[in-house]
DRENZAPA-722699 format. One record per residue (C-alpha): z, x, y; chain; residue in one letter. Coordinates in steps of 0.2 Angstrom, whole numbers, plus 5000, padded with zeros to 4 digits. Layout:
- Z, X, Y, A, a
...
# end
This chain:
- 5409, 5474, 5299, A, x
- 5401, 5484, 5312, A, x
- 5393, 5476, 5326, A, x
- 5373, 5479, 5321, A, x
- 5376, 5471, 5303, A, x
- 5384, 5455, 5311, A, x
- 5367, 5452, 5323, A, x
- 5359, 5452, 5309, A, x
- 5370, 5440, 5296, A, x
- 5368, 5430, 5313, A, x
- 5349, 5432, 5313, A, x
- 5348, 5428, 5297, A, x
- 5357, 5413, 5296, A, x
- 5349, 5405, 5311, A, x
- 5336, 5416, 5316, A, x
- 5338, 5410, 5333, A, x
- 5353, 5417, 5342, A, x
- 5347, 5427, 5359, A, x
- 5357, 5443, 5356, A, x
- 5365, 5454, 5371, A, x
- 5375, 5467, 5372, A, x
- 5391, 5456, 5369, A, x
- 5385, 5453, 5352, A, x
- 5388, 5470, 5347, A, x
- 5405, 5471, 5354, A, x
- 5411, 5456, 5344, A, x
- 5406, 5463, 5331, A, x
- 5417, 5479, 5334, A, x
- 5433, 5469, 5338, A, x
- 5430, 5461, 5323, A, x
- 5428, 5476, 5310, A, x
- 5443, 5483, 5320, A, x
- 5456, 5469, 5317, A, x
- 5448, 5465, 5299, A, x
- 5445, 5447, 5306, A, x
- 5435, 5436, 5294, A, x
- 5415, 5437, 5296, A, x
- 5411, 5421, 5297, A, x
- 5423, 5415, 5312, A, x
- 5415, 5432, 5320, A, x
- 5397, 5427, 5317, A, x
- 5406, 5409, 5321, A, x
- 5410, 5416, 5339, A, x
- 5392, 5422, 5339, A, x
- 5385, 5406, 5339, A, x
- 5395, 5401, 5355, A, x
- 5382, 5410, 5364, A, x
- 5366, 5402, 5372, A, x
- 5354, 5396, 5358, A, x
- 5334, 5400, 5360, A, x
- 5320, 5399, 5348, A, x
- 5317, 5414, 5336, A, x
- 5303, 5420, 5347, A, x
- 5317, 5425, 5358, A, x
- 5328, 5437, 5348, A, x
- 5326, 5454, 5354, A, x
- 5327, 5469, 5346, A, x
- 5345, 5474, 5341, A, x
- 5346, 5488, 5355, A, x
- 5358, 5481, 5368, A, x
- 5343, 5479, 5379, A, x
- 5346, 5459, 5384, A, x
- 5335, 5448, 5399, A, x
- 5345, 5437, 5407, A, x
- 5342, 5419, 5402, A, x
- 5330, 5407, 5410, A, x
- 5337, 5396, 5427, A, x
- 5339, 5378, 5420, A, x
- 5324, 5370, 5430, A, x
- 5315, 5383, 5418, A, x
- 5322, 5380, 5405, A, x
- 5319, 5361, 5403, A, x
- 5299, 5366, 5400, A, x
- 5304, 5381, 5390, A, x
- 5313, 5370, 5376, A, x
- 5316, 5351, 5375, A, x
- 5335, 5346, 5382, A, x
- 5345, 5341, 5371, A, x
- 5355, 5327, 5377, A, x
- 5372, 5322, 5370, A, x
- 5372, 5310, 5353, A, x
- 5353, 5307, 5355, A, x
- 5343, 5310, 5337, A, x
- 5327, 5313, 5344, A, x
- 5333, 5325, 5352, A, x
- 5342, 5334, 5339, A, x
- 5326, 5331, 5327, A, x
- 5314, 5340, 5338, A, x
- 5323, 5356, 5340, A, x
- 5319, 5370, 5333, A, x
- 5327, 5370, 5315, A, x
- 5332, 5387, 5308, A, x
- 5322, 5395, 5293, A, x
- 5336, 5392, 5279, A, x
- 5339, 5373, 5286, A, x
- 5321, 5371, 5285, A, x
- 5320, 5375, 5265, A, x
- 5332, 5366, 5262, A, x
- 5327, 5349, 5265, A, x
- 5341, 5339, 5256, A, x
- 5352, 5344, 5271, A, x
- 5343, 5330, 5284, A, x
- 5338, 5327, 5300, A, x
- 5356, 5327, 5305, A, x
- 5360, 5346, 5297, A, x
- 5356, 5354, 5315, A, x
- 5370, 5343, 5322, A, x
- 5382, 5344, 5310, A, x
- 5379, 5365, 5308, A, x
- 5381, 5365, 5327, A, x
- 5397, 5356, 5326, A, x
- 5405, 5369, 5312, A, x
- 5397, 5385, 5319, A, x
- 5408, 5379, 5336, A, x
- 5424, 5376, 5325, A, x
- 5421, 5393, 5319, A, x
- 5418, 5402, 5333, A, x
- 5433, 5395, 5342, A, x
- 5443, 5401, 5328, A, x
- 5434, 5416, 5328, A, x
- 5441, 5418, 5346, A, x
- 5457, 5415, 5343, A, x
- 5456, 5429, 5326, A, x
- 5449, 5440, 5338, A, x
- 5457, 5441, 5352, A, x
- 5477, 5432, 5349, A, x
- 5482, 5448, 5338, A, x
- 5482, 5457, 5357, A, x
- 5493, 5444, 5364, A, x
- 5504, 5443, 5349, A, x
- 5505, 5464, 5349, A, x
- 5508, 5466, 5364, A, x
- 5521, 5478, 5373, A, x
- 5538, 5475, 5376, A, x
- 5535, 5479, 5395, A, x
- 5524, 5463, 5396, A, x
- 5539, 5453, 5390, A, x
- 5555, 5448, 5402, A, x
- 5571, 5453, 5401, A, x
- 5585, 5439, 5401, A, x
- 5599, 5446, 5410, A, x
- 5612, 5431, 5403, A, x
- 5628, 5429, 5413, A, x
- 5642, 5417, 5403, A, x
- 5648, 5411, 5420, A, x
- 5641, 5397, 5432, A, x
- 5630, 5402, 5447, A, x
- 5635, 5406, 5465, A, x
- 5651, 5419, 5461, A, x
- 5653, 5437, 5461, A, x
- 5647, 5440, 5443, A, x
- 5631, 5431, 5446, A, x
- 5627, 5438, 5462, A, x
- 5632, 5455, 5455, A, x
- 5619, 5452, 5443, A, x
- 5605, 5446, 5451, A, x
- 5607, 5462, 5461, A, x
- 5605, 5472, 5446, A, x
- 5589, 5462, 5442, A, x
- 5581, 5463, 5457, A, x
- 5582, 5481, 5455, A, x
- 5578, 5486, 5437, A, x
- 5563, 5474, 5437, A, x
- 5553, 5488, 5443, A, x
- 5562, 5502, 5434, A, x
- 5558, 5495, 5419, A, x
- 5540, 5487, 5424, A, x
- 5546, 5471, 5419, A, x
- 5552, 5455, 5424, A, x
- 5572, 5456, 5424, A, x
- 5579, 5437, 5423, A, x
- 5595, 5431, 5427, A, x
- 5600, 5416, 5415, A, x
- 5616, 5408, 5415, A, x
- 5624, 5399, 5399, A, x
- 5640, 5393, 5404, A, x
- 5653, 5385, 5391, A, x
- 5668, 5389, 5381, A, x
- 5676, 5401, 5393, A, x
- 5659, 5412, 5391, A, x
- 5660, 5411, 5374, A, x
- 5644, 5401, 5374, A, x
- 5630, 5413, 5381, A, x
- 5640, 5429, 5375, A, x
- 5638, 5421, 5355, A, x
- 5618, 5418, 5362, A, x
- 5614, 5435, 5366, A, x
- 5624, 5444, 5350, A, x
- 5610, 5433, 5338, A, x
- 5597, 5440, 5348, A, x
- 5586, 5451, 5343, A, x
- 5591, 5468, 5347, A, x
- 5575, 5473, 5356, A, x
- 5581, 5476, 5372, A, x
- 5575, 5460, 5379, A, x
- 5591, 5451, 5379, A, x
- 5605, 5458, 5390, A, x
- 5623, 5454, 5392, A, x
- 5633, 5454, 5408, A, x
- 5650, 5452, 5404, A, x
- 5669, 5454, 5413, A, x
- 5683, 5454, 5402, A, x
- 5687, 5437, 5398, A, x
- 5674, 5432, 5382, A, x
- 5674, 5452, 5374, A, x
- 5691, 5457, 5378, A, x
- 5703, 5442, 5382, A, x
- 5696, 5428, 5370, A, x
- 5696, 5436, 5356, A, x
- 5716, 5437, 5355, A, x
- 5715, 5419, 5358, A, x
- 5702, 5412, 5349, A, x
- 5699, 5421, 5332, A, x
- 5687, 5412, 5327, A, x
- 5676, 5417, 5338, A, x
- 5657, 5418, 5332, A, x
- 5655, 5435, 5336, A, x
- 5664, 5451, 5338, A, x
- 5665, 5461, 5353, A, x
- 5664, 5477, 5345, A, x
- 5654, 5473, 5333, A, x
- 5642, 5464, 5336, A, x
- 5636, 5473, 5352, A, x
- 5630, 5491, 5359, A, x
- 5638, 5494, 5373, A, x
- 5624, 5501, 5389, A, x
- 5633, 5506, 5404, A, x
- 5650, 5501, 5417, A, x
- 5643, 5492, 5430, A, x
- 5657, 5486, 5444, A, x
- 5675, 5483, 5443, A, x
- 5687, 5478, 5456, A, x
- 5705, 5477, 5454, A, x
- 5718, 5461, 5455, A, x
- 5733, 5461, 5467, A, x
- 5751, 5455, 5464, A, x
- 5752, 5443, 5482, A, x
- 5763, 5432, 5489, A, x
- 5763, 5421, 5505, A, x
- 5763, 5431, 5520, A, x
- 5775, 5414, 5525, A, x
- 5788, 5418, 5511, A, x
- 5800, 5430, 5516, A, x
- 5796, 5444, 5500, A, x
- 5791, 5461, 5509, A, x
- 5790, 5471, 5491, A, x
- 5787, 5471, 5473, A, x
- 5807, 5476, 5473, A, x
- 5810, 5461, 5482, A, x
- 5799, 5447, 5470, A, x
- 5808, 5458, 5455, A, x
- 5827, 5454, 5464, A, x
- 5819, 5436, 5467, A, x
- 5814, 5434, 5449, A, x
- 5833, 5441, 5441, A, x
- 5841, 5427, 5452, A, x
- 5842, 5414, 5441, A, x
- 5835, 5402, 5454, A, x
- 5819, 5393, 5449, A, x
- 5806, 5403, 5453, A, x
- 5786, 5399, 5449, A, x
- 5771, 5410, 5447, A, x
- 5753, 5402, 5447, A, x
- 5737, 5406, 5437, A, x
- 5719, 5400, 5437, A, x
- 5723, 5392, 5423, A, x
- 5727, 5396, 5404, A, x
- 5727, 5412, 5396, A, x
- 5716, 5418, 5411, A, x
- 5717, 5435, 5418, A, x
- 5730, 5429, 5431, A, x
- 5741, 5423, 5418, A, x
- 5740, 5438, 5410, A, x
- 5743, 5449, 5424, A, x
- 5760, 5437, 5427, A, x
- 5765, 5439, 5410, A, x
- 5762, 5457, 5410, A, x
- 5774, 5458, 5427, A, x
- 5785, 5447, 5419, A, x
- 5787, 5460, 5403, A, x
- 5789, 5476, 5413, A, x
- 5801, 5471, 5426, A, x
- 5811, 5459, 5414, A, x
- 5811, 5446, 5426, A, x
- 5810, 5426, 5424, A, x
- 5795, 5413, 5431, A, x
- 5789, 5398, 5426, A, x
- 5770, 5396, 5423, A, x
- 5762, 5381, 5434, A, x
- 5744, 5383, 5429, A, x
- 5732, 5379, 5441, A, x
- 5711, 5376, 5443, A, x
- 5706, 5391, 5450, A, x
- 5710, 5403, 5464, A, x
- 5707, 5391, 5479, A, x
- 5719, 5380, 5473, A, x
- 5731, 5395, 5470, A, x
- 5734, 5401, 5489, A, x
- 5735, 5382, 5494, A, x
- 5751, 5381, 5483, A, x
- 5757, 5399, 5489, A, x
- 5756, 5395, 5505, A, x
- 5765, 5376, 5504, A, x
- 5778, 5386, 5495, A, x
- 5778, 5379, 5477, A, x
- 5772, 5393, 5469, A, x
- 5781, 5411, 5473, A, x
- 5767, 5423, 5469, A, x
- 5751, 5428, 5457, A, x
- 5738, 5442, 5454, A, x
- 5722, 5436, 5463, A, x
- 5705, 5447, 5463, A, x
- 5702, 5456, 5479, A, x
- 5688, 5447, 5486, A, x
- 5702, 5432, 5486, A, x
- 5715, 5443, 5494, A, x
- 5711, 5454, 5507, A, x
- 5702, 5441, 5518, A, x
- 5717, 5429, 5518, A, x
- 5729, 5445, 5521, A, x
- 5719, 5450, 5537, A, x
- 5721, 5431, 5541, A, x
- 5738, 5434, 5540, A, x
- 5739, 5418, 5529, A, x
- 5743, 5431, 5512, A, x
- 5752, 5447, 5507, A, x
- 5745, 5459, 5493, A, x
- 5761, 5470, 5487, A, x
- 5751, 5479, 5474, A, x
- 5734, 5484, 5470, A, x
- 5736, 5485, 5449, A, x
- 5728, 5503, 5446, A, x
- 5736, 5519, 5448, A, x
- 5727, 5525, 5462, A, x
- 5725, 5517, 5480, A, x
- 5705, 5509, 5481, A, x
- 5693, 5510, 5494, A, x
- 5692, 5494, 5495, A, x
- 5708, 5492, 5504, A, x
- 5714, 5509, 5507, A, x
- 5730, 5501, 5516, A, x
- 5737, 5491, 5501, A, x
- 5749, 5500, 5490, A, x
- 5747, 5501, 5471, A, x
- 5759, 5495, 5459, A, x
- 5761, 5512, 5450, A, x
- 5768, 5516, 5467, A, x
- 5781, 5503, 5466, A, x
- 5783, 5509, 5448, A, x
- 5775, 5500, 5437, A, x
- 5762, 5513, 5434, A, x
- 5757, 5505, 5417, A, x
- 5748, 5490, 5425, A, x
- 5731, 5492, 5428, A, x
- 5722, 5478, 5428, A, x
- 5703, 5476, 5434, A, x
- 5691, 5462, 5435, A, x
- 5676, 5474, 5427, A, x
- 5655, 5470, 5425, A, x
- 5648, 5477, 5408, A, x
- 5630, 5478, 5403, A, x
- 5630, 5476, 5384, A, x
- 5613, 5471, 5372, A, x
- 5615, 5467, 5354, A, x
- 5622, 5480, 5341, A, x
- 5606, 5489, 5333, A, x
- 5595, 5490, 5347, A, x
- 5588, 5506, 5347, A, x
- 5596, 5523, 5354, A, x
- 5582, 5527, 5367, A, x
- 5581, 5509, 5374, A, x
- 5598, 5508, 5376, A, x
- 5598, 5527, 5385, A, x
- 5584, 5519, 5396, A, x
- 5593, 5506, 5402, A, x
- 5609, 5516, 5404, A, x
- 5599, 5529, 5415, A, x
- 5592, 5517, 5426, A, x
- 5608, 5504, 5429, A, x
- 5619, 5521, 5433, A, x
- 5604, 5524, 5446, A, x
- 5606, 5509, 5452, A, x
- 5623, 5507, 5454, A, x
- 5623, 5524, 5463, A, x
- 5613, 5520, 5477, A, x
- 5620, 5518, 5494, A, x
- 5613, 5502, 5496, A, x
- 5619, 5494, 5482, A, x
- 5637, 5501, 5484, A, x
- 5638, 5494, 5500, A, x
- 5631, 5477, 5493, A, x
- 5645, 5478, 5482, A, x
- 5659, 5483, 5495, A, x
- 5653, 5466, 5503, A, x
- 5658, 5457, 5491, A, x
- 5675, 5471, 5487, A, x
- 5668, 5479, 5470, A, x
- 5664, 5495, 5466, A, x
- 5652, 5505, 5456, A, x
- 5659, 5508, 5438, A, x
- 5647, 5521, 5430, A, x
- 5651, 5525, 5412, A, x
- 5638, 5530, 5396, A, x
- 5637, 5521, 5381, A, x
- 5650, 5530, 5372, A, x
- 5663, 5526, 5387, A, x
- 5660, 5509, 5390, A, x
- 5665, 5505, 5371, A, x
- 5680, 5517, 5374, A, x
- 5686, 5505, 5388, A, x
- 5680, 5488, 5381, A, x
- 5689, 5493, 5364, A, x
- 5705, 5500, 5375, A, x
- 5706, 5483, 5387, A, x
- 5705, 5473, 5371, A, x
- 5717, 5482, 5363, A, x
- 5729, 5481, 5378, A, x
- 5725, 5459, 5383, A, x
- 5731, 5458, 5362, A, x
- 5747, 5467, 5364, A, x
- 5750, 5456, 5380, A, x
- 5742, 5440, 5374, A, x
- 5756, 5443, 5359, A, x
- 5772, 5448, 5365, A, x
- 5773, 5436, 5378, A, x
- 5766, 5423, 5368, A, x
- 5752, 5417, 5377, A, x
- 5742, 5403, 5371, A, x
- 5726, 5394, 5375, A, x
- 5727, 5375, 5380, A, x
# end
């Protein structure tokens, strides 16, 4: 309806609306999003009220209304739930011939024309809040782990930085439980829109999944991979305390057959694996004492109860320049920048174990190809800039740039390669 045929449906029905520019506008939003004419003319009603001798011409000219000290001699007042007052106003032409309605009619009109106009608001202007562009939504960034680690702060870095590539509000949330399994089952029923991201390190896409198959969602599957973000590699250490100068000499230690333990972080954990995995390629013996994390890991190598593990760097190389522990061998075939002085394990030769602690960014399978480039384009940024490789040096990770296409590459090789591992040497969650 345009806006000149609604002034006058309004001027006919009450014949005593003051009509200003406003008017008209209503009455283009309302042809514009087909809302119904009677909560447009509803919305109408909303404005002041006068007699009929003050309805101007419909031709956007308008006088401001009069001060309220004026106005008091100008019309009655109309006070709140008086009937005199409601009777002596001035009563509509169609009210008027109708005289079954009542005294009461004015009120009882009022009240409804109000109703409608509120819902004429709402028809009129919610369809711009419900339409309106992804770039005014936030984007949950959901982290599986508990705040206050590398992962987490990791991703609130990214999020401060793609907030304004993107133009929106990029928020870390952490859904913890099940190993991870929790928020990564979250995010692959979300909508694939690009709003609901997935920061995720090996354990729930690439290690679980051998454990647990009945996991509620699959890694491959059910997620598009976006970009590499950080990796950093574990170490095979021992106490600086226990006498074992080389990987040569943990693998004499472990042929012995004396009683010799390895701890992990607990079960079927990245350290286990990394044990078992050592364990396999040299053909040695340990026994498995499973501990609660990595603190409690370098207590027990240093009291001599446990002989060695694989720890991530940011555990090792602080204690190492302490002189409290001893890495023998970064697992990756080629030395890192992240401690250029520690040796590799491939150059012990065991150039087959590589294992890294890796950040992926990950949204639900079918979000579409451009958004998924977006956000690809601006985390490699991101991860490139000086700034933010030296924030991750702090914390002894690196940048890990990959595109789509290679971060599934890797995510379907790593969970190829925990399955093999996780199989022949039997390993088992508790």
């Amino acid at each position: 309806m345009a806006g000149g045929k609604l002034h006058e449906r309004v001027a006919a029905l009450t014949g005593a609306v003051r009509v200003d520019p406003r008017t008209a506008r209503i009455g283009a939003l309302a042809s514009e999003r087909g809302i119904r004419t009677d909560w447009a003319i509803g919305l109408v009603l909303l404005f002041r009220v006068g007699r009929p001798e003050d309805v101007g011409e419909f031709s956007g000219s308008w006088s401001p209304p009069l001060p309220v000290r004026d106005r008091r001699d100008h019309h009655r007042v109309l006070r709140p739930h008086s009937r005199e007052s409601v009777a002596t106003l001035d009563m509509p032409a169609r009210i008027q011939a109708r005289p079954e309605i009542g005294e009461r009619a004015p009120m009882e009109i009022s009240r409804r024309r109000t109703l409608a106009g509120m819902a004429g608001a709402a028809g009129l202007f919610a369809p711009a809040v419900h339409a309106q562009p992804a770039s005014s939504r936030p984007v949950r960034l959901v982290v599986a782990f508990p705040p206050g680690g590398a992962m987490d702060l990791i991703a609130r870095m990214l999020a401060e930085r793609l907030s304004p590539a993107l133009k929106q509000n990029v928020v870390v949330e952490n859904r913890t439980g099940a190993g991870g399994a929790l928020g990564t089952a979250a995010v692959a029923r979300s909508a694939p829109d690009g709003n609901t991201l997935l920061l995720s390190n090996p354990g729930p896409v690439a290690l679980r999944p051998s454990l647990y198959p009945d996991l509620p969602y699959d890694p491959l599957r059910d997620f598009s991979p976006v970009a590499g973000v950080a990796k950093s590699p574990l170490v095979l250490v021992v106490a600086a305390n226990s006498g074992i100068q080389s990987v040569a000499e943990l693998i004499a230690l472990g042929k012995s057959g004396r009683p010799v333990n390895y701890g992990s972080s607990g079960f079927a954990g990245q350290s286990q694996v990394g044990c078992e995995w050592f364990k396999l390629l040299t053909g040695t013996e340990f026994l498995h004492i499973p501990l609660n994390g990595a603190g409690p890991i370098v207590v027990e190598l240093l009291a001599g109860r446990v002989q060695f593990s694989f720890l991530s760097m940011g555990d090792v190389v602080p204690r190492a320049r302490d002189g409290q522990l001893r890495g023998l061998g970064v697992a990756r075939a080629e030395r890192t920048s992240l401690a250029a002085n520690m040796p590799t394990l491939a150059e012990a030769g065991l150039p087959g174990l590589v294992l890294d602690t890796w950040y992926a960014l990950m949204a639900p399978t079918g979000t579409p190809e451009a958004v998924v480039r977006r956000l690809h384009d601006e985390t490699t940024r991101i991860i490139g800039e000086p700034q933010f490789r030296e924030r991750l040096g702090e914390v002894y990770f690196e940048p890990m740039p990959m595109t789509p296409q290679e971060t599934g590459r890797f995510l379907a090789a790593d969970l190829a390669t925990y399955a093999d591992i996780v199989k022949r040497a039997n390993i088992r969650a508790e």
